[in-house]
N, C-alpha and C positions, 0 to 999 in steps of 0.2 A: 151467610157463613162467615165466620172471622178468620182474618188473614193469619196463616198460620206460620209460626214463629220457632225457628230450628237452629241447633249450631252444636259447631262440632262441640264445645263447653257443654252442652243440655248432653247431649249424647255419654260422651265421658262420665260427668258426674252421675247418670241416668244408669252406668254400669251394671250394677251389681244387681236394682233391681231389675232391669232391665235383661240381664241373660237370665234370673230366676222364673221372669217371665215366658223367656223361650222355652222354657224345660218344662215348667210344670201348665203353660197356660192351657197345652192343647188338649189335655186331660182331663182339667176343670171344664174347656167348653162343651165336650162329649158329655162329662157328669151333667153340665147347668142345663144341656138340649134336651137329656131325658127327664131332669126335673121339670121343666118347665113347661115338657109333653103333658106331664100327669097333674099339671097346677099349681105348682110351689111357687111363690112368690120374691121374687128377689129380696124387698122387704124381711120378709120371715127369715132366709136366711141370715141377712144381718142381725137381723133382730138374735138369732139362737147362737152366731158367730159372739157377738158380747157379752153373750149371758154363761158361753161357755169359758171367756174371759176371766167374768166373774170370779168364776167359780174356782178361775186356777189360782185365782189374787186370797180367795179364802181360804185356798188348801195353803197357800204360800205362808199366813200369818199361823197357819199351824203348824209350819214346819216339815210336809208334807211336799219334799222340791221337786222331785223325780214324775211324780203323778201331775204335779203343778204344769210341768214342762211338756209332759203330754197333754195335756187340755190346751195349752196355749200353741201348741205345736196345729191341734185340730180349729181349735177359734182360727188362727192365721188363712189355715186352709180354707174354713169355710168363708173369712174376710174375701177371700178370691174370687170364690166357687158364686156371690151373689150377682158380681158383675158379669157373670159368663152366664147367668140364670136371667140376668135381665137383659142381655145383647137376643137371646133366645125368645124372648116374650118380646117386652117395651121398656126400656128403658124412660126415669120418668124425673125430674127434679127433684120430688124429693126424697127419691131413692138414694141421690146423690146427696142428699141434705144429711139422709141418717147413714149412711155408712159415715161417712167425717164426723160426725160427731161424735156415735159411738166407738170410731177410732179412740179417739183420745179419751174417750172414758174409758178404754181400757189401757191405753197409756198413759195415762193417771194412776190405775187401780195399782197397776203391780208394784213400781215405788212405792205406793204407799203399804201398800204391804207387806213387803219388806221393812219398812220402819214400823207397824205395827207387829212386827215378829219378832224384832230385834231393838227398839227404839232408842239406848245408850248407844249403841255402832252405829246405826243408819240412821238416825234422825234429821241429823244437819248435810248430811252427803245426799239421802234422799229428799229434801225440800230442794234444795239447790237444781236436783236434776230436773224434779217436776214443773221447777221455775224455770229453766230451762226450756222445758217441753210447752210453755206456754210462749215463752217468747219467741219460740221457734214459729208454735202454731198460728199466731197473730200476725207475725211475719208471713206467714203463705199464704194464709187465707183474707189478708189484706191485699198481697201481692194479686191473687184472684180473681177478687173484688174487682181492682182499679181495670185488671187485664178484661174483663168482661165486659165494662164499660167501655172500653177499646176496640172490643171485636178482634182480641186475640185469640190464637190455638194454639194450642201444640201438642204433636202424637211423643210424647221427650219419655212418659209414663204411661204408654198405649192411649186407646180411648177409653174419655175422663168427663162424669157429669160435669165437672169443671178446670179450670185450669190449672196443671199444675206445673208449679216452677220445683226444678231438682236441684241437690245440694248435695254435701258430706254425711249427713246425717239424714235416711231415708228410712221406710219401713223395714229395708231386709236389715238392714243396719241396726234397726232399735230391738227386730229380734232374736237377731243373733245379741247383744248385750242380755239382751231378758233372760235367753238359753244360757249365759254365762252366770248372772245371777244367782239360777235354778241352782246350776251344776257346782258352783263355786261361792257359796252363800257366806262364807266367811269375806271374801271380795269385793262383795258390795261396795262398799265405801270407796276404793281405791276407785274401782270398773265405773262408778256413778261419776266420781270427777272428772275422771277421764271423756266420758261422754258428755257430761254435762257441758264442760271447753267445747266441744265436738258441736254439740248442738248452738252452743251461742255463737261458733266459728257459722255456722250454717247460714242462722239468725242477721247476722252480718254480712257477709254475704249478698242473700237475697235484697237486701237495703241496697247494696252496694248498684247489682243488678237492675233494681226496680227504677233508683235514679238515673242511671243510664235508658232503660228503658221507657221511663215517664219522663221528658223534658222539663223543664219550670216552662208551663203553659196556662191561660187560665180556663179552669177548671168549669164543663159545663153542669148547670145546675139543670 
């Protein structure tokens, strides 16, 4: 088991998602015990959590905001509802492989579908944030990587197929922006830069972090 890695920093930054946690998790793991009585697989729920993503990323470039924001309101939920389905069954590597991934394929989708909605307003505010959301992503799941070769933990995001380091810019954070998106679609542009700074402030950050917590050591092969 890897030594597990905590501070008051992870805790603070870990806020927001972290009391959203309080509130909604004990209800997901009631809903994930009776799924997972009757054989629903954690997988599957990811799997229908992105596709419900999707679907709101296609209502979006239709114009379509309100309906958009409920789908994505249920996608989040069920993004939840898989981990509380596989704490109930088995949790497995690469349950933990595709929930992240399919993350960010749906944190991909919705920017861009906004600039497919609107493409003269959001094009260049939307690339930026998606740019963003990459270097954000690389950042953490580099940070990860190295932490895993370490035989780090940390409860900073409850329990986690894998390691996650917190910042300024988290999941509850990226959907409440989305819900702003929906509700306030002339915004776009302004709300994208704004987060966009947010996320590369995060992006930095974690660098900052990682080289404190990685020493210049040499690196075993």
């Amino acid at each position: 088991m890897g030594r597990a890695i905590t501070s008051d920093k992870e805790e603070d930054d870990a806020m927001m998602d972290g009391a959203a946690r309080k509130i909604i998790q004990p209800p997901l793991d009631r809903i994930g015990t009776w799924l997972a009585a009757r054989g629903v697989k954690a997988d599957h729920v990811t799997l229908f959590a992105c596709l419900v993503g999707l679907a709101a990323a296609g209502l979006i470039t239709a114009g379509y905001m309100i309906v958009a924001l409920m789908l994505i309101v249920i996608s989040r939920v069920c993004d939840g509802l898989d981990g509380s389905v596989a704490r109930a069954s088995q949790k497995t590597d690469f349950g933990g492989y595709l929930d992240i991934t399919l993350d960010f394929v749906f944190y991909g989708a919705v920017p861009l579908a906004f600039i497919v909605h609107d493409p003269a307003a959001n094009a260049l505010a939307g690339a930026a944030l998606i740019f963003s959301f990459y270097v954000n992503g690389a950042s953490f799941l580099a940070y990860a990587v190295v932490a895993e070769k370490r035989g780090l933990s940390t409860t900073a995001r409850g329990i986690k197929s894998i390691y996650f380091t917190t910042g300024l810019a988290e999941a509850s954070e990226t959907y409440i922006v989305f819900g702003i998106f929906c509700l306030w679609p002339a915004g776009f542009a302004p709300v994208a830069w704004v987060f966009t700074a947010i996320c590369l402030y995060t992006a930095i950050s974690r660098i900052m972090q990682a080289r404190a917590e990685f020493p210049n050591e040499p690196s075993e092969t």
